[in-house]
N, C-alpha and C positions, 0 to 999 in steps of 0.2 A: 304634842301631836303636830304643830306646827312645825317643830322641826324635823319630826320624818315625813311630813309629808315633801317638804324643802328636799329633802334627802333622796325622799321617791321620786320626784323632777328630773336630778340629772339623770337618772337611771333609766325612766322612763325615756327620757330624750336619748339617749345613748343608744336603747335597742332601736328606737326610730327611726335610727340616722343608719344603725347596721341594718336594717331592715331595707331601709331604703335605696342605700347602696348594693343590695344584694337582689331587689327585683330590676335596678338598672344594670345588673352585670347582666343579670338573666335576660334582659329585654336583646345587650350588647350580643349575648350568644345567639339568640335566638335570629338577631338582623344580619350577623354573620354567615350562620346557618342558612338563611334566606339567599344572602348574598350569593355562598354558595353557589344556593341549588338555583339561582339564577344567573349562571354564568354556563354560556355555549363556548366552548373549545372547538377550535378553527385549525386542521391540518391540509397545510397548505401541498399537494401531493403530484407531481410531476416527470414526466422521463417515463423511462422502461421499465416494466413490471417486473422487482429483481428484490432476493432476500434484503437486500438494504431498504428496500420498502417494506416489506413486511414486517419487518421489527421495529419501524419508526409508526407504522399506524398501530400495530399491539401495544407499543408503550404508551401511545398520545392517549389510545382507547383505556387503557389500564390505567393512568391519570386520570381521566376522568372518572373511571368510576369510585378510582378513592377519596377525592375532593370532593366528591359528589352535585358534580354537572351536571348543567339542564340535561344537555344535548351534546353531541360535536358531529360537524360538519366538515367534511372532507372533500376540499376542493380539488379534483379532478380532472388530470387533460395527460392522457395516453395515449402512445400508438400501440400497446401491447407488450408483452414480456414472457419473464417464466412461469409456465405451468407449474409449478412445483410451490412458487411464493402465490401466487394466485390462488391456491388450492389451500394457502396457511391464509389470505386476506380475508377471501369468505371464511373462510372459519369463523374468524374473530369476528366479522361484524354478525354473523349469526348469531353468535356466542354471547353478543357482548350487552352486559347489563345495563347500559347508556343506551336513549337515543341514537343510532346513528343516523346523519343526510348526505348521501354524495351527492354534491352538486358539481356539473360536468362545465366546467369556467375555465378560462374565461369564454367571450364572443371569438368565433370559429377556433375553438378547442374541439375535441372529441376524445369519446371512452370508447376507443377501437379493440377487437381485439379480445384481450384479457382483460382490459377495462368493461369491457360489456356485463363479463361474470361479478366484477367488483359492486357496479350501478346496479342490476339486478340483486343483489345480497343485501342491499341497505334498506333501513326500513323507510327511509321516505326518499325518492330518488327527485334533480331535480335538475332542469340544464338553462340556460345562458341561453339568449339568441343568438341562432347563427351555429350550433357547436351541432354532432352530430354523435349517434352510438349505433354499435354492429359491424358488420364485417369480423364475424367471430369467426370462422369457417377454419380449420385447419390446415395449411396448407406447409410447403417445403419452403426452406428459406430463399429458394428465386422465385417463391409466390406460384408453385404450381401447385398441380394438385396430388395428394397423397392417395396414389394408387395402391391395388392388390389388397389383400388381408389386414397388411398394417394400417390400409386408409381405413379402412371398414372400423378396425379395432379402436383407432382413432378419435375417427369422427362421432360414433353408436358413445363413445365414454363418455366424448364431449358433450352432443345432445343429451345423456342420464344429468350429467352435472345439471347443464343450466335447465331444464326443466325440473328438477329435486328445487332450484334457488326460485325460479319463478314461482313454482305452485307455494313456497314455504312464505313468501315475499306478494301472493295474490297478485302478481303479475299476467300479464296474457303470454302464456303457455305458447301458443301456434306462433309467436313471432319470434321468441327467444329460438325455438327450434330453428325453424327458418334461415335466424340471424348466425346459427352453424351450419346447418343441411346446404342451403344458397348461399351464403354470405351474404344476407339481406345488412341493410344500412339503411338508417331514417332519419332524420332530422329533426332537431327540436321539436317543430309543430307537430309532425307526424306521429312521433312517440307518445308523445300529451295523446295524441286522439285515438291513437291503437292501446292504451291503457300501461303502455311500456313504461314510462315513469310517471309523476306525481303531477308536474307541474313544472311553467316555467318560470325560472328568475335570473331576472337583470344582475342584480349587486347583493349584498348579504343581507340588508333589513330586508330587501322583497323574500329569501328565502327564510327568513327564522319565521314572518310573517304568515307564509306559505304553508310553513311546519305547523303554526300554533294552529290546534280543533284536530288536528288528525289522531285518531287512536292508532296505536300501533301495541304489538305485540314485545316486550324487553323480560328476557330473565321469565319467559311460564306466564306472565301476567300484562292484561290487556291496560294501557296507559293512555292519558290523553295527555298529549303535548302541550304546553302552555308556553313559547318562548316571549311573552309580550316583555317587552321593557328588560329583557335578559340582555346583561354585558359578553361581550365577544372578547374572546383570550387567544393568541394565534400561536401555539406551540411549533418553533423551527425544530429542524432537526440538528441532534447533535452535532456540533463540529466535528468528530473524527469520523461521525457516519456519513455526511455530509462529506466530506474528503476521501473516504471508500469512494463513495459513489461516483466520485468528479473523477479518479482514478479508472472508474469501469466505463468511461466514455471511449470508444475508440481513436477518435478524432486526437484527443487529450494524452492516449497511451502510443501514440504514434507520436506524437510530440514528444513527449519524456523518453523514449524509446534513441528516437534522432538525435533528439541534443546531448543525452549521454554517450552515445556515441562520438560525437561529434566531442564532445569533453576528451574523451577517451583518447581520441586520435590527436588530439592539440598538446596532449600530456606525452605520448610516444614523438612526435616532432619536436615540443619543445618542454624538455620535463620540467615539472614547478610543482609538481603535487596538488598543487589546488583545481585545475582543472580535472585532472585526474582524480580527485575525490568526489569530486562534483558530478563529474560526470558517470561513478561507479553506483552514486547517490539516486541519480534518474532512473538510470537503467533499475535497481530494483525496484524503485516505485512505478514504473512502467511495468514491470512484471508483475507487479499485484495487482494491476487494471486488468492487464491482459490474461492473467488467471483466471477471472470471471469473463471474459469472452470466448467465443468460437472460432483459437489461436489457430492460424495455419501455418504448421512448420516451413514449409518453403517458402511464404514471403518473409517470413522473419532470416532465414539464410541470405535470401537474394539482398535484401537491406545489409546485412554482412560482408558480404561480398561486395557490397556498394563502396563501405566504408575500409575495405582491405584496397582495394583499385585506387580510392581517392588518396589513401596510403601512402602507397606503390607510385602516385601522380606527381607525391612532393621530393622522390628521391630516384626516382628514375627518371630518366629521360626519355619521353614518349609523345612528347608533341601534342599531347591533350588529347592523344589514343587512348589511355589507363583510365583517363577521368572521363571521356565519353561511355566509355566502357560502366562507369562506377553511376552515372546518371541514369542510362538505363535500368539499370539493375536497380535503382534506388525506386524509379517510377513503378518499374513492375511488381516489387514486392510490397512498393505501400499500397498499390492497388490489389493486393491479392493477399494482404496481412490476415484478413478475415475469411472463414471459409462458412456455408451456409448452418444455419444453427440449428442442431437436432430436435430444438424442441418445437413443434409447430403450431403453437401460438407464438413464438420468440418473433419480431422482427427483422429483416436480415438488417446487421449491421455492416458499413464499412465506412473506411475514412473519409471525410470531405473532399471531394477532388477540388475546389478551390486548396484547400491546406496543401495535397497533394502537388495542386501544381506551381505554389507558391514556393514551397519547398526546395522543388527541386529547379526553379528557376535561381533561387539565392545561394544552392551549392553552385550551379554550372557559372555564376557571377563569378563567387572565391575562385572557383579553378581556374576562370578565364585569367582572374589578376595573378595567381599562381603560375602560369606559363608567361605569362605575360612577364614579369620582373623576371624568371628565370631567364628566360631570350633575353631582355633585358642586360641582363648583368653577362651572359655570355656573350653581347657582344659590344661590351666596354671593357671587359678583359681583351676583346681582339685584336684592339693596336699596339698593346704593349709586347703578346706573342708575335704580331708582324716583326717590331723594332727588334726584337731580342733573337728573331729568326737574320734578321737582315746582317743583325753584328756577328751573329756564328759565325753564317754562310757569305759573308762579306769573299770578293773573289779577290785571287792572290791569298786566303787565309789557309794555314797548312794545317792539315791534319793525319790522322793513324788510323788504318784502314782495322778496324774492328772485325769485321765480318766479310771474308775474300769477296771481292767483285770479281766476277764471272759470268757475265759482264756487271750483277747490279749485287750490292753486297752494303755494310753501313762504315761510315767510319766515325771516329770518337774525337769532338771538337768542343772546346770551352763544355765541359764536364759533361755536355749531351751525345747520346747516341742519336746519327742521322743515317736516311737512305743513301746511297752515294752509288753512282753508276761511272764508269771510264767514259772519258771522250771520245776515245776511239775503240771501244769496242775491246782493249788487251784486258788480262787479268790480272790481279792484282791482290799478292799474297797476304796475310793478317800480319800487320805491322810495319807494314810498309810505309813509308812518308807521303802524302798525298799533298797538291797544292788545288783550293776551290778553284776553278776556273767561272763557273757560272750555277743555278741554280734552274731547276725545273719543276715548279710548284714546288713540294718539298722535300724534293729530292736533288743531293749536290753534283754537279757535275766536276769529274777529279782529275787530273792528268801527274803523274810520278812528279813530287818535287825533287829540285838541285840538288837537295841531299838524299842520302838514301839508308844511314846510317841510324833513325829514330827507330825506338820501339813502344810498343803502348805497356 
């Protein structure tokens, strides 16, 4: 008996130890699980409301709900964009089985615009001091106003949208209208006291802070938020969506745009293939920017023709006529590269006129040093044409009248053809012996030499 019980001991100890070890796996899952579900995902969300946003907050929002996050918070500062991603943003924070918070950050940020529809969509909205949201109104891209039918059609869509997001979101309804009918605009405090959003917050603990005790509606079912002591996780956006995007700046697509040209033109003057690849390299990644903008044919020409004149500047001689020529042209199409953008919520874009005028101060620099060494160099070439004029035309030298003088005709001297006119006015047949007597700018003056006997 003694010895099974001996025997029952390590066995006993053995399940004790798997036992043991397997309510600490379970505790490990369960504080994982916890950990989880206390962690806020932080999308960091900026620029112009464009499909490259809309697919970076559907993916951040779709992370989250598979890791199964507290909450995520989308920090927001627009001046507006496309209607069409706008229309995919609300969706998904409608849609989405996570908490969402826009908070409108940082200090004097604002959700203008299409951002207004974004802030209204979320289930707890919240702003920054100092930041502002509205001026939703529809208008044309130089900011006027969308007359006739199509404003009607318009505007009547746009107020259905954001009042369907306010009343779904228990928001104040009469301002959201407003904030399209007028383009009303309110500011932090304002908003808090018209019931426009939630609340305001400084930095991100004020906002998870803010969140926590609020019921909100997620997925059909009414939730009460708890982010106390929840870890913040800040998803960037992908690199290559992140490089789309830097791509659909115009400021940026005007740049790529120049300097591959500008490759382009250095590869035709002086071939080496490397600028020339480089510069064929720009130019299409500038065309993928400018794919997603509101491209306007004729600045993109007039920039063409900038860059054919500045061409034209290094091998014709034109006195820095060709390249004045190519400066205009370059200023007027980068000014007028964008044309107004059909969608009216879009912002109008165009290029920096700093960049603009930066630009084309540093071509009209090259061309200046471009004429400059040309003049240059023509005229240190001009003593040596004096001297080698002075030895042809040297007087007493003889030569063979090439071209009858009657009175003014050329004749053929040290392997040059020259003008050559008579001294006194006779004519003088092709082939006849001529002796220089003197020179008159560049033309020889001739009278019949002693012999008469030479032929050319």
């Amino acid at each position: 008996m003694r010895q099974q019980a001996s025997a029952v001991k390590p066995i006993r100890f053995g399940a004790a130890m798997f036992l043991l070890l397997g309510l600490i796996g379970l505790a490990g899952v369960s504080g994982a699980a916890q950990a989880a579900g206390r962690t806020v995902y932080v999308l960091p969300t900026t620029g112009i409301v464009d499909e490259g946003m809309a697919h970076y907050l559907a993916d951040g929002i779709a992370q989250a709900e598979r890791d199964g996050a507290a909450a995520v918070v989308i920090k927001l500062n627009t001046p507006g964009g496309d209607l069409f991603a706008t229309n995919d943003i609300v969706g998904t924070l409608l849609e989405a089985k996570v908490p969402v918070i826009v908070w409108v950050a940082p200090a004097g940020g604002f959700a203008a615009s299409a951002g207004t529809f974004i802030t209204l969509a979320a289930n707890i909205a919240l702003m920054a001091p100092g930041t502002s949201i509205g001026a939703a109104s529809p208008v044309t891209g130089e900011g006027g106003d969308i007359t006739g039918t199509e404003g009607d059609k318009v505007r009547n869509d746009a107020i259905a949208k954001i009042t369907a997001i306010a009343q779904a979101r228990h928001r104040n309804v009469d301002w959201a209208v407003q904030a399209v009918s007028s383009a009303r605009s309110s500011p932090a405090t304002e908003a808090v006291q018209l019931g426009v959003v939630d609340g305001i917050a400084a930095d991100l603990d004020s906002v998870l802070s803010s969140a926590t005790g609020h019921k909100v509606e997620v997925g059909g079912t009414t939730i009460t938020i708890d982010l106390s002591g929840a870890a913040t996780t800040e998803i960037d956006m992908s690199p290559f969506l992140a490089f789309i995007r830097l791509l659909s700046d115009p400021t940026i697509a005007f740049l790529l745009f120049s300097a591959g040209s500008a490759g382009l033109l250095a590869e035709l003057w002086s071939p080496n293939f490397v600028t020339g690849i480089l510069g064929a390299l720009l130019i299409i990644l500038a065309f993928i920017g400018l794919g997603a903008l509101p491209l306007n044919v004729g600045g993109v020409l007039l920039i063409i023709l900038a860059v054919v004149l500045f061409g034209l500047e290094l091998t014709v001689t034109s006195h820095g006529l060709l390249g004045f020529g190519g400066l205009v042209c370059f200023a007027l199409g980068a000014s007028a590269l964008f044309t107004a953008p059909v969608d009216p919520f879009a912002p109008l874009v165009r290029v920096a006129a700093p960049v603009i005028a930066t630009t084309t101060v540093t071509a009209a620099i090259f061309l200046a040093l471009v004429v400059w060494a040309a003049i240059r160099s023509r005229d240190m070439l001009a003593p040596a044409d004096t001297v080698g004029r002075a030895i042809a035309l040297a007087p007493g030298t003889e030569a063979v009248v090439r071209r009858p003088i009657e009175p003014l005709g050329s004749i053929h001297i040290a392997g040059e053809e020259w003008s050559a006119r008579s001294i006194d006015g006779r004519p003088m047949d092709r082939g006849a012996l001529v002796r220089v007597v003197r020179t008159d700018g560049l033309t020889a003056i001739v009278e019949p030499a002693q012999s008469s006997s030479s032929t050319s």
